[in-house]
N, C-alpha and C positions, 0 to 999 in steps of 0.2 A: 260711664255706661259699660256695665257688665254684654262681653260680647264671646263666644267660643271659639278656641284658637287650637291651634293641632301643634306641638314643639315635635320639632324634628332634629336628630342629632345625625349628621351625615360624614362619611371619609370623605365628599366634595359633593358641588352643587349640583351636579348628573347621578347620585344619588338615590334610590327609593329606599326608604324603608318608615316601618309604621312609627307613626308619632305617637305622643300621650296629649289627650285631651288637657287641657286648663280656660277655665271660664272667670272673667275678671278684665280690666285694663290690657291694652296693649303694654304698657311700661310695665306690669305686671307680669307680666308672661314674658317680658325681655329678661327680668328679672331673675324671676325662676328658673330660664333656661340657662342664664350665664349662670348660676347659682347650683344646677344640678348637672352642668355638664361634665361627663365621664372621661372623657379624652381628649387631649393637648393635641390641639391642632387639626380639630375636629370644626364641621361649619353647620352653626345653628342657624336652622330655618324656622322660623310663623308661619303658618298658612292659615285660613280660615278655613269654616267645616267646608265650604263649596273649591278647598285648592287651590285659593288664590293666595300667592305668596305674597306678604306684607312687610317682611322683615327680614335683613339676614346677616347674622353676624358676622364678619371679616376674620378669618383666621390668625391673619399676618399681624393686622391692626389691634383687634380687639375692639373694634367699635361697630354699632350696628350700620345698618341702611336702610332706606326704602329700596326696594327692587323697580318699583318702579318709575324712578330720578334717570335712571340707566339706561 
């Protein structure tokens, strides 16, 4: 199910700054963002179009999450 997601590349998770759209899979777009991301030690966020955070990469780990298990 093609769904639209926001990738956010942030210096931490208190964070604002504008994302780049991508429409496709959530593993998709986990995909792309570990795949496109600019800086070491930087934390990737998912949100959908409505801001709700779905995903977010772990710095330290390198593995994603749900935000909301937490």
């Amino acid at each position: 199910m093609k769904t639209t997601y926001i990738i956010h590349e942030l210096q931490n998770l208190n964070s604002v700054r504008e994302g780049t759209r991508f429409e496709g899979t959530l593993r998709a777009a986990k995909a792309k963002a570990s795949i496109e991301q600019m800086w070491q030690g930087t934390v990737l966020k998912i949100t959908t179009e409505n801001g709700i955070t779905v995903a977010v990469k772990d710095s330290n780990t390198g593995k994603w999450y749900d935000p909301s298990e937490y």
